[in-house]
C-alpha positions as protocol buffer text, in pm:
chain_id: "A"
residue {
  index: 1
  type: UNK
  ca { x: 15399 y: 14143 z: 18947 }
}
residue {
  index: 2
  type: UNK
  ca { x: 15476 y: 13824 z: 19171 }
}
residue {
  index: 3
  type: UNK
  ca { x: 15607 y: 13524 z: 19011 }
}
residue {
  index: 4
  type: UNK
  ca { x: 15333 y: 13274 z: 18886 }
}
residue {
  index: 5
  type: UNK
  ca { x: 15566 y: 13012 z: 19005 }
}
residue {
  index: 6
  type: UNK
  ca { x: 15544 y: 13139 z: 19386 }
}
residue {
  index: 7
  type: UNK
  ca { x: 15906 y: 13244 z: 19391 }
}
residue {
  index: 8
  type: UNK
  ca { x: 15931 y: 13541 z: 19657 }
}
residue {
  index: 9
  type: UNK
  ca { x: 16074 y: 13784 z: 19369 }
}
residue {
  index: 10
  type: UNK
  ca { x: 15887 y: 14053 z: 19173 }
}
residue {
  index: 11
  type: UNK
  ca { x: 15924 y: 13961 z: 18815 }
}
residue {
  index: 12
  type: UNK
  ca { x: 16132 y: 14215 z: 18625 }
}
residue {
  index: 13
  type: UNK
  ca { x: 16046 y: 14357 z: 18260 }
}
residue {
  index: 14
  type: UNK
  ca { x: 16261 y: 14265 z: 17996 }
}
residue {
  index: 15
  type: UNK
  ca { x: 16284 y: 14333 z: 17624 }
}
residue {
  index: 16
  type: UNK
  ca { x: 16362 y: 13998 z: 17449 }
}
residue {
  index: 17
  type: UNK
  ca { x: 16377 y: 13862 z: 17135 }
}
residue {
  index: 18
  type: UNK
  ca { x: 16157 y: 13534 z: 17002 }
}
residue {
  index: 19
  type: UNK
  ca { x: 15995 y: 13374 z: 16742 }
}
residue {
  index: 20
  type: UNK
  ca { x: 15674 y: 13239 z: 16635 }
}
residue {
  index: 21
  type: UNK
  ca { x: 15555 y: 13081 z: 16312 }
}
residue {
  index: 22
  type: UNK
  ca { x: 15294 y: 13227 z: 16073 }
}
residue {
  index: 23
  type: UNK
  ca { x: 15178 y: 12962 z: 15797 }
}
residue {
  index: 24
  type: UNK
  ca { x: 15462 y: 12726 z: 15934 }
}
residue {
  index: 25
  type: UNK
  ca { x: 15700 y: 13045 z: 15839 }
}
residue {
  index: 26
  type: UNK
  ca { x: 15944 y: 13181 z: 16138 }
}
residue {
  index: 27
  type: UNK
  ca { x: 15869 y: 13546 z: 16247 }
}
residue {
  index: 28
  type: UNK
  ca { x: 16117 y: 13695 z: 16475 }
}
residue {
  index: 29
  type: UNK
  ca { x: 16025 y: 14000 z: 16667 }
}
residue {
  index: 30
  type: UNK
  ca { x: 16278 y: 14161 z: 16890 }
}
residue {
  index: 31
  type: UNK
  ca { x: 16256 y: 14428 z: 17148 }
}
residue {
  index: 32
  type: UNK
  ca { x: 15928 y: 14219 z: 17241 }
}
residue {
  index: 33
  type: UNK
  ca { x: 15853 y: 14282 z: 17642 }
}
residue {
  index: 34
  type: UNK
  ca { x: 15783 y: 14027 z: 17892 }
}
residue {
  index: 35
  type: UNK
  ca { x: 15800 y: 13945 z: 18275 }
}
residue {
  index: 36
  type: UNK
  ca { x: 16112 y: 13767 z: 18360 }
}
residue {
  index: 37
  type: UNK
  ca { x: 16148 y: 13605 z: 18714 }
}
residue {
  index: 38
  type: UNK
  ca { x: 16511 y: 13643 z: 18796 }
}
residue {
  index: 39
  type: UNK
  ca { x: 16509 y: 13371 z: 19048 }
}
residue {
  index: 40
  type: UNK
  ca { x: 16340 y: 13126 z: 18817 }
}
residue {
  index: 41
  type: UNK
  ca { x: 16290 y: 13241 z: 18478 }
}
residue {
  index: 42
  type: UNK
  ca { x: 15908 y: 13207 z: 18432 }
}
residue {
  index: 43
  type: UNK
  ca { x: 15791 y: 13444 z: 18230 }
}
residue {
  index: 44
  type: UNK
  ca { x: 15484 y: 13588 z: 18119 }
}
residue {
  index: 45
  type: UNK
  ca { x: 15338 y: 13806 z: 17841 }
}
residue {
  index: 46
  type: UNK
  ca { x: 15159 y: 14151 z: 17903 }
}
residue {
  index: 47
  type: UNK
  ca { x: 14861 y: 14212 z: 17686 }
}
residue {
  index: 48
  type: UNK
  ca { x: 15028 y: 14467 z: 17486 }
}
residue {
  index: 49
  type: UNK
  ca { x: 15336 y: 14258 z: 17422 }
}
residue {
  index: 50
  type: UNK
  ca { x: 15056 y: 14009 z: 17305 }
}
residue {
  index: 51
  type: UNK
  ca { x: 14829 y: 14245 z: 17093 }
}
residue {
  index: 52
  type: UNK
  ca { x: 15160 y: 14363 z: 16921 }
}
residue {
  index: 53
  type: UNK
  ca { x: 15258 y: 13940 z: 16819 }
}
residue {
  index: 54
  type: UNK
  ca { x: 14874 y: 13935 z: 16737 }
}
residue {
  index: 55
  type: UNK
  ca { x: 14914 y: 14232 z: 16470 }
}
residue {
  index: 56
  type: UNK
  ca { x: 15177 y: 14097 z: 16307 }
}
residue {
  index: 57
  type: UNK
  ca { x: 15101 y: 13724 z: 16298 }
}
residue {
  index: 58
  type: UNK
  ca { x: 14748 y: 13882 z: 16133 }
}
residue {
  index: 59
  type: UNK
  ca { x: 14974 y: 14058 z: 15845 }
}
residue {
  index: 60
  type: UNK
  ca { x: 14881 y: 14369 z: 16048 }
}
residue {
  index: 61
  type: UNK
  ca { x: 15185 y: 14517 z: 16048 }
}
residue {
  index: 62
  type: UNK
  ca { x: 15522 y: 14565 z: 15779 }
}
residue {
  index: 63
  type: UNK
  ca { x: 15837 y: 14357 z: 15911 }
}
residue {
  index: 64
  type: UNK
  ca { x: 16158 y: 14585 z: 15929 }
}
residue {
  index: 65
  type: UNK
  ca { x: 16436 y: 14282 z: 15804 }
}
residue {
  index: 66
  type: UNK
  ca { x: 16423 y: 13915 z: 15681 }
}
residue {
  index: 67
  type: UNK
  ca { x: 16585 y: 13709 z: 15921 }
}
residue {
  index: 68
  type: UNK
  ca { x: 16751 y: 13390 z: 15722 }
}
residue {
  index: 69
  type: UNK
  ca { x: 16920 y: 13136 z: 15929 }
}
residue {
  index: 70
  type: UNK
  ca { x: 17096 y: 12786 z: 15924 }
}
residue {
  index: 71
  type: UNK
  ca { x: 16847 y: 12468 z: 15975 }
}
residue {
  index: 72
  type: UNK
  ca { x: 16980 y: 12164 z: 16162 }
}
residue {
  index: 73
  type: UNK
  ca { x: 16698 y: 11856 z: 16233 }
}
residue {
  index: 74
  type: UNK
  ca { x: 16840 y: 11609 z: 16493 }
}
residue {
  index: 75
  type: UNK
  ca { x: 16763 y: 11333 z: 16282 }
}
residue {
  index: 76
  type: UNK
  ca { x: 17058 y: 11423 z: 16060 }
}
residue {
  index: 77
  type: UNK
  ca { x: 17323 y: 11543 z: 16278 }
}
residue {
  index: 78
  type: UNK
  ca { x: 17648 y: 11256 z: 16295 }
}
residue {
  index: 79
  type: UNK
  ca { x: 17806 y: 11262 z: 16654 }
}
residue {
  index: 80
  type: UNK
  ca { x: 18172 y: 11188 z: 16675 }
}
């Protein structure tokens, strides 16, 4: 697959990790597989990557962890 962005690269297939919200709640799912251009870093979805984020944003499918993390809003952080 050629890079949407019109770099001269094939884009490469990578397993990432990201996250998405479902009812303003973060989801992570890891191992998730997308394009990656190496040259630029566009990157784009395949379906199946995007059925599988479709599943479980839908409650389709059981989560294997709970992933709990630190919040930090600008708004509050003091520079020094």
């Amino acid at each position: 697959m050629q890079c949407p962005s019109g770099c001269p690269c094939s884009m490469e297939e990578r397993k990432v990790e990201r996250m998405f919200h479902r009812n303003s709640e973060p989801v992570v799912i890891s191992d998730l597989v997308m394009y990656v251009c190496p040259e630029c870093g566009q990157e784009s979805m395949p379906l199946s990557s995007a059925r599988i984020v479709e599943n479980i944003l839908n409650g389709k499918a059981k989560p294997s962890g709970k992933f709990v993390a630190e919040l930090y809003e600008v708004s509050s952080v003091i520079l020094n």
